[in-house]
Phi, psi and omega in degrees: 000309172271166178238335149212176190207091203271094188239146167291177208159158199221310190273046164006289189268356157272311155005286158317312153322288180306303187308302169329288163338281173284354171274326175288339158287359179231011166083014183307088155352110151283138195252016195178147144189191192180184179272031188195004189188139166276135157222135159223171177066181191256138168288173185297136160209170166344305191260015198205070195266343189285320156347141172199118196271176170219129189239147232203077184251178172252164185146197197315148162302135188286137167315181134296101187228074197285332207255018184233153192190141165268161165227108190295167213204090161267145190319297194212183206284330173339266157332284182327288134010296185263338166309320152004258169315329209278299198290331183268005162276332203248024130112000143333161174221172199272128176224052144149098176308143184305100191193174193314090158261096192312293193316336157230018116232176169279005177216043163261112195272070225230176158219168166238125170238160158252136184279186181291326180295350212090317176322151183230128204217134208241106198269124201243165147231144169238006161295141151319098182332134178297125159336114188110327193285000000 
């Protein structure tokens, strides 16, 4: 549904730190930066409508909105698992350790950080645990 997604920052270079971090756990790309804007993931194009960007810019500290948040869609619970850790060694902070959120499916897998600005972002798998695990 979406095709990009444009978030603020205040802290540039922590920003950076975190984004780095958590797009690579989740196999994301970075494709850009400069001294005000972030890019990860692919844009959108004639031949690529599937495509989806993340734009990283400085400006303002994000308001207080506990209920609004993006969510990165990872291969397996795994990634979720190092998007975690990835985002809180690199100055994240923790808003829901990685596990089973049932209440909206039985194999929705998710974790939640706030990045250093506050924002809040959500790495999901909706696959099923591999057998055996």
């Amino acid at each position: 549904m979406l095709d990009h997604v444009s978030i603020t920052v205040p802290d540039f270079a922590a920003a950076e730190r975190f984004y780095d971090a958590t797009m690579a756990a989740l196999g994301v790309p970075k494709v850009g930066a400069d001294a005000a804007w972030l890019g990860y993931g692919a844009r959108c194009d004639a031949d690529h409508p599937e495509r989806a960007y993340l734009s990283i810019r400085l400006g303002a500290a994000p308001d207080a909105a506990p209920g609004r948040h993006w969510c990165f869609k990872a291969p397996d619970r795994a990634a979720v698992d190092a998007f975690w850790r990835a985002g809180l060694a690199a100055g994240g902070t923790d808003d829901g350790p990685p596990g089973l959120r049932a209440h909206y499916h039985p194999h929705y897998y998710a974790a939640f950080l706030r990045d250093p600005a506050g924002n809040r972002i959500e790495a999901v798998c909706h696959r099923a645990a591999p057998p055996g695990t």
